[in-house]
ZABA-673387 format. One record per atom (N, C-alpha, C): x, y, z. Coordinates in steps of 0.2 Angstrom, whole numbers, plus 5000, padded with zeros to 4 digits. Example, Ala and Ser with C-alpha at 12.3 -4.5 7.8 and 13.67 -1.06 7.14 Angstrom:
# ZABA-673387
506649725039
506249785039
506649845039
506449895035
506849955036
506450005039
This chain:
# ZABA-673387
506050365016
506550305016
506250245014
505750225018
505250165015
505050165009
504850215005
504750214997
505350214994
505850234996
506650234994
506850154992
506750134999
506850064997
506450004993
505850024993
505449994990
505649984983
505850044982
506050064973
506550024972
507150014977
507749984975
507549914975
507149884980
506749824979
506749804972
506349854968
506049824963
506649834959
506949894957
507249904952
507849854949
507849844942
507949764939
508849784939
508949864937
509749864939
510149844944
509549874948
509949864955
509949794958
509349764957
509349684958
509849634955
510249664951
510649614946
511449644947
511649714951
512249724951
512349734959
511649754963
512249794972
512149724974
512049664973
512149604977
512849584976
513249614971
513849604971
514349624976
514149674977
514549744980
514549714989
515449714990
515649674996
515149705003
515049785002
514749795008
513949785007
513549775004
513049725003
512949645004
513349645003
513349555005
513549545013
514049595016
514149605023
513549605025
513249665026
512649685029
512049625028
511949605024
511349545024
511549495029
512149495031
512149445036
511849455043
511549545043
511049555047
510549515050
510349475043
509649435043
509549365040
510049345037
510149295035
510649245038
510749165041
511449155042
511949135036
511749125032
511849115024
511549105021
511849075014
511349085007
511448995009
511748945011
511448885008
510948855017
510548795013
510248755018
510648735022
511148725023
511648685029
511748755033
511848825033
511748875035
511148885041
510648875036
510048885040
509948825044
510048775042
510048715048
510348735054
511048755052
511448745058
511148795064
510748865061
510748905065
509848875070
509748835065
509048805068
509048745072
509648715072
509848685077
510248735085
510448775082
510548835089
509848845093
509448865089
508748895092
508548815096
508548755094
508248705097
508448705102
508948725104
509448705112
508948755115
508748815114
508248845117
507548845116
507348785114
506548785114
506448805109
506448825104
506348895101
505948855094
505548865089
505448835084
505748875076
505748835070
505948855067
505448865059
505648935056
505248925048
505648925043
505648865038
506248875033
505948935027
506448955025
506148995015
506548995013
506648965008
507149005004
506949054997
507249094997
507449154995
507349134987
506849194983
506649174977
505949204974
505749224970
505249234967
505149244960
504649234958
504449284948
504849224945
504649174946
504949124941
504849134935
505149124930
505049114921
504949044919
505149014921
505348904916
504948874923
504448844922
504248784924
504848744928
505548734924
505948684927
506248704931
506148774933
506448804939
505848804946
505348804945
504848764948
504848724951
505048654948
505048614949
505648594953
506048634951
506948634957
506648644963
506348704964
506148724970
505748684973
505248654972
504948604974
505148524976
505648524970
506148464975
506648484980
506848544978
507248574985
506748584991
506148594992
506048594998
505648525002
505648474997
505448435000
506248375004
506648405001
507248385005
507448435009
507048495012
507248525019
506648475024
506148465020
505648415025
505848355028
506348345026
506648265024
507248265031
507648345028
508048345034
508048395041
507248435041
507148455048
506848375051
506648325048
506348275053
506948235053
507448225052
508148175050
508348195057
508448285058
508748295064
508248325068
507848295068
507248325075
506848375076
506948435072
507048505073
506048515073
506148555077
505148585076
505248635070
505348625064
505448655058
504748655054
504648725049
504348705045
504548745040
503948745034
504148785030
503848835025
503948865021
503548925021
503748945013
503448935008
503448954999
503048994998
503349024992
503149084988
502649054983
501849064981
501949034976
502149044968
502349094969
502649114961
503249084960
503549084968
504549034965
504148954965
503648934965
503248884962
502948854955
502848924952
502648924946
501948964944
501749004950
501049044949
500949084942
501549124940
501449154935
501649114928
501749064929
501649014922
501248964921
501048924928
500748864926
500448864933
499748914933
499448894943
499248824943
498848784940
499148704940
499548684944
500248674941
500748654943
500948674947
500948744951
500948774958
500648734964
499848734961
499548684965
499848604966
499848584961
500348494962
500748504967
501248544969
501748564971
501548584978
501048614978
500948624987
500748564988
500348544985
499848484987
500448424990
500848404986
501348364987
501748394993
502048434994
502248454999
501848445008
501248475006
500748465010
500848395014
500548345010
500748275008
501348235012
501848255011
502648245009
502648265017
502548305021
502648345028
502148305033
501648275031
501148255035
501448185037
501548165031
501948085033
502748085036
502848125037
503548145043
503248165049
503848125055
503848145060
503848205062
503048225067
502948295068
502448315063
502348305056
501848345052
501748415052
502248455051
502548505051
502048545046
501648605047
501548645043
501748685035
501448685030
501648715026
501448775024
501848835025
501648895025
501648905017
501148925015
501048975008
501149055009
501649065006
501749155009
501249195004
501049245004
500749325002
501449354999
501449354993
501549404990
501549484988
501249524984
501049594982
500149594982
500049644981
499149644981
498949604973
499249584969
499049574963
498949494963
499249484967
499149394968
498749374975
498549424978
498249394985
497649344981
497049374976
496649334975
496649264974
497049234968
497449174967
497849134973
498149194978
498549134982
497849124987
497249164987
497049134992
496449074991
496549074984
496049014980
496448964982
497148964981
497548914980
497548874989
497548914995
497648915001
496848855002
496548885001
495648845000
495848804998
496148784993
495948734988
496348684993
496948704995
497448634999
497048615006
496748695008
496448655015
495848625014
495548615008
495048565009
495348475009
495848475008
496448405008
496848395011
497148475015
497548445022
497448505026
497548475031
497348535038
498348565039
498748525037
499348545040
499748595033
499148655032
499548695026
499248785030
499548795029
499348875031
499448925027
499148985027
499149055024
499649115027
499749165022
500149225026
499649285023
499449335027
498949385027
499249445028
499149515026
499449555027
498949605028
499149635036
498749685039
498749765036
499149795030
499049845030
498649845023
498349785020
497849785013
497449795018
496849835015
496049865016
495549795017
495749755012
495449685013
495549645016
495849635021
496249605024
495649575030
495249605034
494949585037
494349555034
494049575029
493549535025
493649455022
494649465022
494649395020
494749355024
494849385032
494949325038
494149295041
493749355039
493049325040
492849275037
493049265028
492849225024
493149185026
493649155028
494349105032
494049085038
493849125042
493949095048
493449015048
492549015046
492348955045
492948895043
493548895041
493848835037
494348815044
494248845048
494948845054
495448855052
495648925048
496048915046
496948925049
497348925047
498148925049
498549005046
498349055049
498649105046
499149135051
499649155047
500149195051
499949275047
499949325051
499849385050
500349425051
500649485045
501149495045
501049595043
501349635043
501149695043
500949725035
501649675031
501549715023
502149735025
502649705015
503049735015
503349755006
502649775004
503049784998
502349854993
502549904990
502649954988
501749954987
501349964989
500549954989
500350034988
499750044983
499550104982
499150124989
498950194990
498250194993
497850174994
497450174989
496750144988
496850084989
497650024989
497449964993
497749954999
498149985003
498249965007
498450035011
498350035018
498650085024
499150105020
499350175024
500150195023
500450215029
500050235033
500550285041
500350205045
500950205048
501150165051
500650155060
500250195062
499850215064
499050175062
498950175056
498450125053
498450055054
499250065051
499249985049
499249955057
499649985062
499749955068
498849925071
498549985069
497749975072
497449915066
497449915063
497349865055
497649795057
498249785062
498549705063
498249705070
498049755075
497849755081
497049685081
496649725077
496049715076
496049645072
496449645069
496449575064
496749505068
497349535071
497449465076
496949465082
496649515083
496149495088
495549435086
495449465081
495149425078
495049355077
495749335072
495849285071
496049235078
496049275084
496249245090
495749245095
495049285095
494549275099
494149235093
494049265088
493249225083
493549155081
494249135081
494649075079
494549035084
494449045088
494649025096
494048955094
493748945093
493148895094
493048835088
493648865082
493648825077
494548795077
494848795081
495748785082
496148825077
495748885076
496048925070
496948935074
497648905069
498148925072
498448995070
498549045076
498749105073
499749115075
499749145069
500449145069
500649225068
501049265075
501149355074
501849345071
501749385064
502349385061
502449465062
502749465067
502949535068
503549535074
503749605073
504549615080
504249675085
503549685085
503349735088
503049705095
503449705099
503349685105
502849725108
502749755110
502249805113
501549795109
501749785104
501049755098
500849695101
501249665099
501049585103
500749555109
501149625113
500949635121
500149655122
499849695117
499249715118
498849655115
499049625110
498649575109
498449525112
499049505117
498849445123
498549475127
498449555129
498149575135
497149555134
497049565126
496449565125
496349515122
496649455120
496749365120
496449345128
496749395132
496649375141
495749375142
495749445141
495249475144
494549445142
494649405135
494349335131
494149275135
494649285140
494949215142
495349175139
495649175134
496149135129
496849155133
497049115135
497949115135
498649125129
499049115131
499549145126
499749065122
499449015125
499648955120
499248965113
498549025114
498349005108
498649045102
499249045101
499549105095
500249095097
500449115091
501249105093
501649175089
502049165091
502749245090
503149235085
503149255079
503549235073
503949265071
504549295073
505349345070
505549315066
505749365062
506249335058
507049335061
507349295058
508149275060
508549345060
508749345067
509349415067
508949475071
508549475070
507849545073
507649525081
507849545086
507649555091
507549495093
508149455095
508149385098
507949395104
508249425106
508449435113
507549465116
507049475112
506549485113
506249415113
506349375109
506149325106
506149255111
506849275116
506749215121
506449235128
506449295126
506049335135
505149305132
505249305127
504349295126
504249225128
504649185126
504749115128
504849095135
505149135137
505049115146
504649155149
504149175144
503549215149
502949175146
503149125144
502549075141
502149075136
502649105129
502249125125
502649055119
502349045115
502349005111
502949045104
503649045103
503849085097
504249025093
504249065087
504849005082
505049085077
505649075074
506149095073
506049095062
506049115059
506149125051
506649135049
506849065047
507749085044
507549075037
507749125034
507949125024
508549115023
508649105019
509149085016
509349085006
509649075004
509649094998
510149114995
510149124987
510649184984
510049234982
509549234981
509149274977
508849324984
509149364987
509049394994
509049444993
509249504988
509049564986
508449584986
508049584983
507449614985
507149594992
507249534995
506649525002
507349565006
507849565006
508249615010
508149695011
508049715005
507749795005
506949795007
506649745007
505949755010
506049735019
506349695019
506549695026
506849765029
507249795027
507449855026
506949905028
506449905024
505849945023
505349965028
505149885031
504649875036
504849915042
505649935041
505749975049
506350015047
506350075043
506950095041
507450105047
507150125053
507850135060
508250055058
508149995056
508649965054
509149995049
509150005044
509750045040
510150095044
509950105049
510550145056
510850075057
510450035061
510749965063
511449925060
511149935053
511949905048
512149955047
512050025047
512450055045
512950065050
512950055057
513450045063
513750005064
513449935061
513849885060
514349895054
514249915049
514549925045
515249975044
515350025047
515750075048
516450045051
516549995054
517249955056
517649945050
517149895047
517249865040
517349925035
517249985034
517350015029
518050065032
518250055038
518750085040
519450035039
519049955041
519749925038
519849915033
519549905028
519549925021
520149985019
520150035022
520250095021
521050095023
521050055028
521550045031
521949975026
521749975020
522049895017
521949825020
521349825024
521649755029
521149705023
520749715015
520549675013
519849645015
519849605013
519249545015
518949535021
519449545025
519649535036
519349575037
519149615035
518749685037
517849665038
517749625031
517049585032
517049555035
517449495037
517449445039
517149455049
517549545051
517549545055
516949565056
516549605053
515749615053
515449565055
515549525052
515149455051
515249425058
515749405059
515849375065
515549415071
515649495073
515449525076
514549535076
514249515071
513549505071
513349445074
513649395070
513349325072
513549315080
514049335085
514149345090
513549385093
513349445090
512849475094
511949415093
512149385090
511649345091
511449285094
511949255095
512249195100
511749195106
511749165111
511149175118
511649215120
């Protein structure tokens, strides 16, 4: 089912015609609160009322034109602009290829830098995440990640636990104090580079946050668990404990829609968490990788989904989605 999805991930037909198709656009509402910024604000002003912190992205990769680049780049320096306008513990998290990686790594650079920059001098000084792509770019994003933290401390890295290198590159990082959020891997990796059984990868992110949370502990390395595997998380505070380190040194990172209701128990067990809302129109492929990371989700919409295909069936039209939607974002509500 995982390599199923993967494929649909990539494949160019399928990227360009099933985001049409009504029961697809239903179901992403799984994970997304919409495709525009005022969407994902709104949902990240809910989370404030709860303590809860927030990571922006939007949705986007494999640029072609430079001046789409540079769209992206003004566009997010105007999410900067407006998590600090309304207060929000926001930050934000880019791709660097929806920057301009595979046309112009210069100009990728200017771009985080500015950003970087752009977020320090607002209230709060909000983090910039630079996200991890596929295995072919970790070299480059991680030159790129170096290069900005020798200029700003408020920019961080995303790492993935099931590349085989993964922990060689947190060693060459930890000296810089570095800002990594660790995340499992979610896109179609050979053998030879990355884990496959899920049973690896688990031991592969156990030992990696350890890491970055006892060896980091002495340089204010901030660590960020970009995972919904609570039980995982759980053992890693037990051996952060046994360290002596507390749970303020690490924080809990879901994505939007995935086990809220886990996400605020952690929160009143004194764990530090924030929230990942994407948004976008270009959500097909990070949909099906989300998808991938835990195939028992596709039962999940697929049960949401059956109302909506009955009222259809029944002629009720468009209502039929409408009613999906509303019965998910309900289920997310406190």
């Amino acid at each position: 089912m995982r390599r199923f999805l993967l494929w649909c991930a990539s494949n160019q037909w399928m990227r360009a015609n099933m985001p049409q198709l009504w029961f697809i656009r239903a179901s992403v509402r799984r994970f997304m609160p919409g495709e525009e910024l005022t969407d994902a604000i709104r949902a990240a002003e809910q989370f404030k009322v709860d303590g809860i912190g927030t990571l922006f992205t939007r949705l986007g990769e494999n640029l072609t034109q430079i001046a789409e680049a540079n769209e992206v780049a003004g566009h997010y320096t105007g999410v900067l602009d407006e998590i600090a306008a309304r207060g929000l513990d926001g930050e934000i998290s880019v791709k660097p290829t929806q920057l301009g990686l595979d046309i112009d790594p210069e100009a990728t650079f200017i771009h985080c830098d500015r950003l970087c920059s752009h977020a320090a001098g607002l209230p709060g000084g909000g983090t910039v995440w630079i996200d991890m792509e596929s295995s072919i770019y970790v070299d480059e994003t991680l030159g790129l990640y170096v290069r900005l933290r020798e200029r700003h401390a408020n920019v961080g890295i995303c790492l993935q636990a099931y590349l085989h290198r993964t922990m060689a590159d947190i060693e060459r990082l930890l000296p810089l104090g570095p800002t990594v959020r660790l995340v499992k891997g979610a896109y179609s990796e050979s053998r030879d580079v990355a884990a496959q059984s899920r049973a690896d990868v688990d031991a592969n992110y156990l030992a990696q946050a350890v890491a970055l949370i006892v060896n980091g502990h002495a340089t204010d390395t901030r660590v960020g668990l970009g995972t919904h595997d609570v039980a995982l998380i759980e053992r890693i505070a037990d051996r952060a404990a046994s360290a002596g380190i507390g749970r303020a040194a690490f924080e809990v990172q879901m994505l939007y829609g995935i086990r809220e209701d886990e996400l605020r128990r952690l929160r009143t067990e004194g764990y530090l968490v924030r929230s990942l809302i994407a948004y976008g129109t270009h959500w097909y492929p990070w949909y099906l990788r989300r998808l991938a990371e835990r195939p028992a989700n596709v039962l999940f919409v697929a049960r949401q989904f059956v109302p909506s295909l009955r009222g259809r069936r029944a002629g009720s039209g468009s209502r039929s989605t409408e009613s999906t939607e509303s019965t998910e974002s309900s289920s997310r509500r406190p």
